[in-house]
C-alpha positions in Angstrom: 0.0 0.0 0.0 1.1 3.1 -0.9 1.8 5.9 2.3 -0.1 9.1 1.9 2.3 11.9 3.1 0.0 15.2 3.1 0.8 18.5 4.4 0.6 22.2 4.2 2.2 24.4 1.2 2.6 27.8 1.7 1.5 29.6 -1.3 4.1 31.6 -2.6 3.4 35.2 -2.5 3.2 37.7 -5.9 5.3 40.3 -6.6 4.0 43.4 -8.7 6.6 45.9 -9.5 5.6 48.9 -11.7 8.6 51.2 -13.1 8.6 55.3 -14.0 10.7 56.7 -16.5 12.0 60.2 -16.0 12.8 62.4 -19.3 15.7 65.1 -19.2 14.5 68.6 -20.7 16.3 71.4 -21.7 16.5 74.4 -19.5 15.4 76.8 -21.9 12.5 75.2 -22.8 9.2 76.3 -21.3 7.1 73.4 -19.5 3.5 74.1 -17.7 4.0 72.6 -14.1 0.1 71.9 -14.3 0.2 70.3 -17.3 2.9 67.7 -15.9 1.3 67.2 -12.6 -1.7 66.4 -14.1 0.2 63.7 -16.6 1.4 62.1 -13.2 -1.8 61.8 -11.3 -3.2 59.9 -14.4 -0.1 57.4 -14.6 0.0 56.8 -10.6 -4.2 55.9 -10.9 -3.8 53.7 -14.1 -1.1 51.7 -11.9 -2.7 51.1 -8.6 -5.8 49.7 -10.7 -3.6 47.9 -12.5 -1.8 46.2 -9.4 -5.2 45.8 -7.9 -6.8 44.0 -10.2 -3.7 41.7 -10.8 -3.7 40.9 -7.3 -7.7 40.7 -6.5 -9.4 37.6 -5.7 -13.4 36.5 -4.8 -14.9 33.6 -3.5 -18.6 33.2 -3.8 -20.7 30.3 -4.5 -18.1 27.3 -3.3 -15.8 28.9 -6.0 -12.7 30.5 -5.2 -11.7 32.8 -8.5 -8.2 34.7 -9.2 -6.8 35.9 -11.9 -4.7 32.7 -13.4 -7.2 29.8 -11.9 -10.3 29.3 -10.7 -10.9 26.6 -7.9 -14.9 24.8 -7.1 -15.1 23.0 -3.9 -17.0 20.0 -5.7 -18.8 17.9 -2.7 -17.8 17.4 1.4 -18.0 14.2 3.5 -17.6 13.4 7.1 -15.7 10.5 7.4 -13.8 8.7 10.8 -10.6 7.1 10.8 -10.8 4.0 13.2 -6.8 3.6 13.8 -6.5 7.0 14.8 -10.1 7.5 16.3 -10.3 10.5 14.5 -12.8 12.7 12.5 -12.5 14.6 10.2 -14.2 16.4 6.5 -13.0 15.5 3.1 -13.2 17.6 0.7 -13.3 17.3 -3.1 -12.5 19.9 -5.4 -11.8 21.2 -8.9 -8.8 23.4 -9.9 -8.9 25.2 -13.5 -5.4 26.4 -14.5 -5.9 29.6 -16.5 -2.0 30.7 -16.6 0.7 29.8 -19.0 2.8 28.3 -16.2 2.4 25.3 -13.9 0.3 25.3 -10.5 -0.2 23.0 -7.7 -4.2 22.6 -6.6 -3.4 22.5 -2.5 -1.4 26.0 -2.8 -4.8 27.3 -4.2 -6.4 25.6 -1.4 -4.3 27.3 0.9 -5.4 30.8 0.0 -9.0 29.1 2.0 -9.3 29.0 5.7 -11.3 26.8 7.7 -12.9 27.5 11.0 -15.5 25.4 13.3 -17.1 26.2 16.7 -17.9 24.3 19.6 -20.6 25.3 22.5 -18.1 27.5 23.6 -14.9 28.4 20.8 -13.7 29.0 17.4 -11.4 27.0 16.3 -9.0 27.6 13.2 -8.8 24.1 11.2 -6.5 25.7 8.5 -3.6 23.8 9.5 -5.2 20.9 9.9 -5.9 20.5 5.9 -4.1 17.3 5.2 -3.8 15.6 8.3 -7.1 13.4 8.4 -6.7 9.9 6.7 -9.6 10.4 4.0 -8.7 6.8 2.2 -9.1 4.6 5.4 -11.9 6.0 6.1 -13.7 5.8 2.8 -12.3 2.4 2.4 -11.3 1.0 6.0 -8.8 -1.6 7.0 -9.2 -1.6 10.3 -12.4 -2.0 12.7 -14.1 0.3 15.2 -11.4 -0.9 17.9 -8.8 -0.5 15.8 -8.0 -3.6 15.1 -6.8 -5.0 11.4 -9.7 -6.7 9.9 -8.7 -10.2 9.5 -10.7 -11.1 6.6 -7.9 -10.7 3.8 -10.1 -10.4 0.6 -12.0 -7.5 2.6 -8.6 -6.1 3.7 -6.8 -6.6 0.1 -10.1 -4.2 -1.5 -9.7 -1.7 0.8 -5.8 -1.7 0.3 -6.7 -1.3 -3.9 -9.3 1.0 -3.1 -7.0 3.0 -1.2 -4.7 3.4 -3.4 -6.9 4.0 -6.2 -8.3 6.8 -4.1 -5.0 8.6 -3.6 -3.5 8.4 -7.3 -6.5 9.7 -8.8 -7.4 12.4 -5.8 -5.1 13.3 -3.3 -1.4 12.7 -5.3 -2.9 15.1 -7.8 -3.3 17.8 -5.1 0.3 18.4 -5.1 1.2 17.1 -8.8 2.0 20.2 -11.1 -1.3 21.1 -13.3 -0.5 22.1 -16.8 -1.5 25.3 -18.4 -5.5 25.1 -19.7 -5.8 22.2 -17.5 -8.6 21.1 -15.0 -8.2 18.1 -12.1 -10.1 16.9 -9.0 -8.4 16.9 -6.4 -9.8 15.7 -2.6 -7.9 16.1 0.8 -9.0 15.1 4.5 -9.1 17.9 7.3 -8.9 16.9 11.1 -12.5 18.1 12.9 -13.2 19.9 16.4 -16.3 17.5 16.0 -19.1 16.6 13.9 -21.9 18.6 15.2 -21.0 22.3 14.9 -20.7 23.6 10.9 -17.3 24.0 9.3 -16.7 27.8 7.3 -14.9 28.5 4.8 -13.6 31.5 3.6 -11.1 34.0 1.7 -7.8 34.5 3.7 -8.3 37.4 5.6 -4.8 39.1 4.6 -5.6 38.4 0.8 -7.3 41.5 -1.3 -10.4 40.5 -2.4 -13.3 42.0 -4.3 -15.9 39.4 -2.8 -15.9 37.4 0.3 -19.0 34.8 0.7 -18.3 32.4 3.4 -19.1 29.0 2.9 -20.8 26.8 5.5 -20.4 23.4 5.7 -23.3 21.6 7.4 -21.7 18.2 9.1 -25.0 16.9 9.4 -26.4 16.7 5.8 
């Protein structure tokens, strides 16, 4: 069987530099200081919207859109993992390349966070994206106790199934996606529990021209 090593990528940042030229004039020559001024205000304005809209993101409607990709949170499902008596919420989702360069789905995934309550906190599950087991337990090899199971044609399916899950899921979360290219993608996060909803939303720190929080009901 095949290990399933998930963790966080930091999305790397993205730098916007604009440049000025400055244009040497002779001192005889007679220049209107409005007219210049007014030349500079322009070129300043055209830049900031420029930068702005280069870096401005939205995510409305399960669908996190930027200006090279475009990324759908597909379907959710609460899931436990009996080894590890853990919960947790996986999570299927599309990524759309729309650059001419190569970009890994979970460092678009990143630019989400994910919070959950209990009767009395918040809790940020951000860092948590990853860490749940999602193939064992979609397709379990071990019992509520935690125990192998011992029948071996049961246990050899799930091993298959397991596999099957992370090639065509969760190995192409951090695979390189090509340039006009679309993949599904699914990845497990660790729960507070399974009563309270799960929200998602735009990173905080990231310019954004819309912010619709998703929520997640564990329950459905």
């Amino acid at each position: 069987m095949k290990k399933m090593l998930l963790g966080v990528l930091v999305l790397a940042g993205f730098f916007v530099s604009g440049c000025s030229t400055t244009k040497e004039t002779n001192s005889n020559e007679i220049k209107s200081p409005s007219s210049t001024e007014s030349t500079t205000e322009i070129n300043a304005s055209t830049q900031n919207s420029s930068e702005k809209d280069a870096f401005e993101m939205s995510f409305k409607d399960k669908t996190l859109t930027g200006v090279n990709y475009k990324l759908t949170i597909d379907k959710t499902q609460v899931g436990h993992s009996n080894p590890t008596d853990e919960d947790g919420l996986i999570i299927w989702y599309t990524v759309e390349n729309k650059s001419e360069d190569n970009l890994v789905p979970n460092d678009i995934l990143s630019l989400l966070t994910f919070k959950q309550q209990d009767e009395t906190s918040e809790f940020d599950l951000t860092e948590d994206v990853g860490k749940f087991d999602a193939a064992e337990a979609l397709y379990p090899m071990y019992n509520d106790d935690g125990s192998t199971i011992e029948d071996v044609d049961t246990y050899n399916t799930a091993i298959s199934e397991q596999n099957k899950f992370y090639e065509e899921f969760e190995e192409k979360s951090y695979a390189e996606l090509l340039p006009g290219k679309s993949v599904q993608c699914a990845t497990g996060i660790l729960l507070n529990n399974t009563v309270k909803p799960v929200n998602v939303s735009l990173s905080e720190d990231m310019p954004t021209s819309e912010n619709e929080p998703l929520v997640i009901n564990l329950s459905k």
